[in-house]
N, C-alpha and C positions, 0 to 999 in steps of 0.2 A: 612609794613604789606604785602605787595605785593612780597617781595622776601621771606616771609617768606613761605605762600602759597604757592608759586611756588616750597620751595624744601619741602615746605610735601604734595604736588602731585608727587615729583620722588620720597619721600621715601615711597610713598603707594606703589610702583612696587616691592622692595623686601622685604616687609614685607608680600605681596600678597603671593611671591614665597615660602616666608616662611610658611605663615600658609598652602598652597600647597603641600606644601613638604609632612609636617606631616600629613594632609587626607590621602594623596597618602599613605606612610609609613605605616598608619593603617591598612588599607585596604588590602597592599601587603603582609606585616607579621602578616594576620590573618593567624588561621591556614589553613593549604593549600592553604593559598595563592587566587590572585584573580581567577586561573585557578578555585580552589576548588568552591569559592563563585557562580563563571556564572554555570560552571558544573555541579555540584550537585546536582541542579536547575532540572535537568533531569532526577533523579535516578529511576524514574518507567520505562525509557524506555528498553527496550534490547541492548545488547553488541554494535551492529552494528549501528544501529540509535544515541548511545551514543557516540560512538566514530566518527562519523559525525560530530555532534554536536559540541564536542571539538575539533574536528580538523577546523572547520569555526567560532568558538569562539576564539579561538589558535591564526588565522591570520588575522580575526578584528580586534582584541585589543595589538597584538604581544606579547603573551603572552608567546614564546619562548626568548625574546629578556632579556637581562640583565634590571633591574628595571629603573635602570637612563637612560636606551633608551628606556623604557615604558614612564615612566615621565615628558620627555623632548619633546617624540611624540604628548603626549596629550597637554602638556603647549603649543606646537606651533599651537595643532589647539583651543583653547580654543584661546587663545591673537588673537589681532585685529590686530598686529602687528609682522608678523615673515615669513616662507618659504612658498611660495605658488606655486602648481604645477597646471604647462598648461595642462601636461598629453600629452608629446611627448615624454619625453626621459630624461634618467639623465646625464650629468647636467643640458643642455640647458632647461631641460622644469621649476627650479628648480628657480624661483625669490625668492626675499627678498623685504617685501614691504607691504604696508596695504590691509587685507581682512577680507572678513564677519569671525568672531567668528563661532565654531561649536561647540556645548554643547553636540553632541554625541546623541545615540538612547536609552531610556531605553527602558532595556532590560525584564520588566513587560509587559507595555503598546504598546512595539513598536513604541512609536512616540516620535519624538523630541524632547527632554529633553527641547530647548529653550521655543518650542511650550508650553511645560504644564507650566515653568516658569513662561512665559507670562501673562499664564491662573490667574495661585494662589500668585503669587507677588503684582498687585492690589491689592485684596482681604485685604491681610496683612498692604499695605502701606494705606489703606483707613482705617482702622481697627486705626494705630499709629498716623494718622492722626486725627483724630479725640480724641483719647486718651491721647494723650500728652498734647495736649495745655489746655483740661478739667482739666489734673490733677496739672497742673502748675499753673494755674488761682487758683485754691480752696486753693493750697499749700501756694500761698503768701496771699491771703486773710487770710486764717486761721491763718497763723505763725505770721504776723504782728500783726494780733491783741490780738492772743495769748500773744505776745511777751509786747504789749503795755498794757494790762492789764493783767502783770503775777501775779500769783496765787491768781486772781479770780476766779471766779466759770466758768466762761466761760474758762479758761485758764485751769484747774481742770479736769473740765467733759471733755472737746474738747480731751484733752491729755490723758484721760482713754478711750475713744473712740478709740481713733485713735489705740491706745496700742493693745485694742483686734480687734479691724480692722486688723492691722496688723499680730496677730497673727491667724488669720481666713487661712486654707489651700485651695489655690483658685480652686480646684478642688471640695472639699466641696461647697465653695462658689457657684460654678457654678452650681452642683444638684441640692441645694435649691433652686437658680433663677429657675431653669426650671422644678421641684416638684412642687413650690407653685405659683410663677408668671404667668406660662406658663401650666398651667396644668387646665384641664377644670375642677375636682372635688374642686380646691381650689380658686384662682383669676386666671382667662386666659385673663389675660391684653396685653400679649406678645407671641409672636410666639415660641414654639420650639425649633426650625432649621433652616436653611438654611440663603441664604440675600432676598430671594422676594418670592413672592406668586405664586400660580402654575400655577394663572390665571393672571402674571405680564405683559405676551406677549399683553394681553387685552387692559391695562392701559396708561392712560395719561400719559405726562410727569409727570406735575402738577394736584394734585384735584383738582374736578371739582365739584358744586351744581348744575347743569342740574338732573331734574328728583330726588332728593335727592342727600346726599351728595356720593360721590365716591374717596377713596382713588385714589391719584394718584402711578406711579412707583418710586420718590423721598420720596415720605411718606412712602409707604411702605417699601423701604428700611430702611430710617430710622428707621422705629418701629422696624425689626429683629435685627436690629446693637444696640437696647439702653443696653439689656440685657447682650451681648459679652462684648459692652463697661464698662459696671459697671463692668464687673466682671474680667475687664483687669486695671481697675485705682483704687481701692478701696484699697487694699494695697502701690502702688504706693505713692497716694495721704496722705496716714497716714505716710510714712516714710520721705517725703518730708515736710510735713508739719512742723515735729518736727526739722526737719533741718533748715527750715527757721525760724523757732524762737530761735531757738539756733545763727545762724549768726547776727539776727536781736538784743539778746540781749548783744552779743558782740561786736557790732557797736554804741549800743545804750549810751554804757561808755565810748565810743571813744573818742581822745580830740577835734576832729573837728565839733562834735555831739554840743559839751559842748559849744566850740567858737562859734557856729551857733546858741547854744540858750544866750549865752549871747550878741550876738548881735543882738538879738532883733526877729530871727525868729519865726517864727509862729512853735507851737509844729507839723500841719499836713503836714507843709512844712519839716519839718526837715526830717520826717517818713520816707514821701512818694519820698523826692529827693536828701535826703544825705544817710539816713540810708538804704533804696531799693534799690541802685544803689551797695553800696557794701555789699549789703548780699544775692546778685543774686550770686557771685561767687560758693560757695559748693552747689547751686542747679545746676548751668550749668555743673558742674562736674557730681551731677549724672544723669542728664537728657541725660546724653551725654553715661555714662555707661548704661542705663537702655533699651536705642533704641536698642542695637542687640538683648537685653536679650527677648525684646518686641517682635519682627520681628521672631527669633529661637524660643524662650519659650510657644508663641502662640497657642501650638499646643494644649497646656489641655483645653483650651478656642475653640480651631479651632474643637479640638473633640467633647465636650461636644456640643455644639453648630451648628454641622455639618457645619462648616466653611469650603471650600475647599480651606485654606490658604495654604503661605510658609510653616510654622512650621509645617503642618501638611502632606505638600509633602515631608519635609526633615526627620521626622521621619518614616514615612511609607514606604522610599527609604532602611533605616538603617534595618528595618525588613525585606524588602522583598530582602536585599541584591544584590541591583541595584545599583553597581559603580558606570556610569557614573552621574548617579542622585545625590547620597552623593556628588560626588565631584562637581556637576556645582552646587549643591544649599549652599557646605560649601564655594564658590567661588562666590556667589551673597551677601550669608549673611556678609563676609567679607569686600567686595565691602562696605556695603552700612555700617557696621559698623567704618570702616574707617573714610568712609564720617563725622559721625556722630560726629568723634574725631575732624576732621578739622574744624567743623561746631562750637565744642564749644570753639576751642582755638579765632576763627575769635569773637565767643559770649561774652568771657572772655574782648577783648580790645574794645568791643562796649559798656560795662558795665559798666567797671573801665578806665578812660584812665588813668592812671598809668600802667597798664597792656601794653608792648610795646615786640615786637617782634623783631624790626629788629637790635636790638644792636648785635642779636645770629648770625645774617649774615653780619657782619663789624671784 
């Protein structure tokens, strides 16, 4: 397992470079090109202030240089790992060697692209955090039992639910939430927008009953995050679920199912520690696809909800036509989708050990 791991951390390096490649390639064979995208940007002003302008955009981003010495300029200062200048002279000042990452200036806001990352990547990973393991937990509960009393009424209804659960468009989904839940003419159980109160700077950590009760700053977050989160696992959870009753009643005919009840186990032991263990595999499969889509896709949820998530800084980058932003957030989302793939092959041999890696590296 250990050599395994280790070569799919080098093979995350060019598949990085790979999916890099292609942003970049986007972005330069728009029309006009990145000059057109940054410049344009300034088309109220007059001749001369314009041509300024592109002439200090031109040799920021060297926007006269051939695209593969654009590419390769930005990949050296993005990597943690490449040329780093003392700023004496060329060669001498010119090492090869580990330094801080530079994510570039968007060219909107003026500040460090790292900086705002910083900012809205929490936001997002607290968001997944919370929503994955809710929707995993309901998915085997439902599917098992689904599966264990199929076509009951509980098995029936659950799976007609789920069906138009799923077919619910989550952007719809999310109106409704904050129309009728959040909305003081119908039930205002939940907040609007945002993750805290205006008057959060005020508040405890924890609530507190001094003087009545007082939400604390963890309560309060939670109550803004229940609404985002329903309306980020609700389809999730209905597609998952039908998976797991599907695996589960395909194990359940299995021949080691059958040897295990006829020797005598118990029907809850069989369930819960023959049949669960291999019909986790096609959910870690998609739990494992469903984390970028979570982290990128965020954004109809991050809007609706006034979330100042990732997905909502990498789509707003895409409109306002802010390169260096597209590229360091399709190069974080990347990052952490990778992860996500390593995380479920490592899931795959903690579930099944039948599942074995290292015969690929002998």
């Amino acid at each position: 397992m250990g050599t395994y791991i280790a070569r799919r951390l080098l093979l995350i390096i060019p598949t990085l470079i790979g999916m890099t490649v292609v942003t970049f390639a986007v972005m330069a064979f728009a029309p006009g090109g990145m000059r057109s995208v940054i410049v344009n940007r300034e088309s109220g002003l007059d001749p001369r202030a314009r041509q300024a302008i592109e002439k200090f955009y031109t040799k920021k981003y060297g926007l006269d240089k051939p695209l593969t010495v654009q590419y390769l300029v930005w990949l050296n200062k993005v990597s943690p790992l490449g040329v780093k200048d003392a700023g004496v002279g060329w060669p001498s000042s010119r090492r090869f060697g580990f330094k801080s990452p530079d994510l570039g200036e968007s060219i909107i806001s003026h500040r460090p692209v790292l900086a705002m990352i910083e900012e809205s990547l929490p936001v997002t990973l607290l968001l997944n955090v919370i929503t994955i393991p809710i929707m995993i937990g309901v998915s085997l509960w439902t599917g098992l039992k689904a599966a264990q009393h199929r076509g009951g009424i509980g098995d029936v209804v659950g799976g007609s639910v789920f069906l138009g659960l799923w077919s619910i468009p989550q952007i719809w989904a999310g109106v409704l939430l904050v129309g009728y839940l959040a909305n003081k003419n119908f039930i205002h159980w939940f907040p609007a927008a945002g993750l805290h109160d205006l008057r959060d700077d005020e508040m405890n950590f924890l609530p507190t009953l001094a003087d009545g009760f007082h939400r604390g700053w963890l309560l309060d977050t939670g109550w803004h995050l229940v609404l985002p989160v329903v309306c980020l696992m609700y389809a999730g959870f209905a597609f998952s679920s039908k998976l797991t009753r599907a695996a589960t009643l395909e194990n359940m005919a299995a021949d080691f199912v059958r040897t295990a009840r006829a020797k005598g186990v118990g029907e809850r032991q069989v369930l819960w520690r023959h049949v669960l263990r291999n019909s986790l595999l096609p959910l870690i499969t998609y739990t494992a696809t469903i984390v970028p889509g979570l982290i990128s896709g965020a954004i109809i949820v991050e809007s609706i909800f006034g979330i100042p998530g990732m997905g909502k800084l990498g789509v707003d980058a895409v409109f306002d036509k802010d390169p260096e932003m597209v590229l360091s957030t399709t190069l974080v989302a990347s990052i952490l989708g990778l992860i996500s793939y390593l995380g479920a092959d490592i899931a795959y041999a903690m579930a099944d050990p039948r599942v074995s890696f290292e015969s690929e590296a002998t």
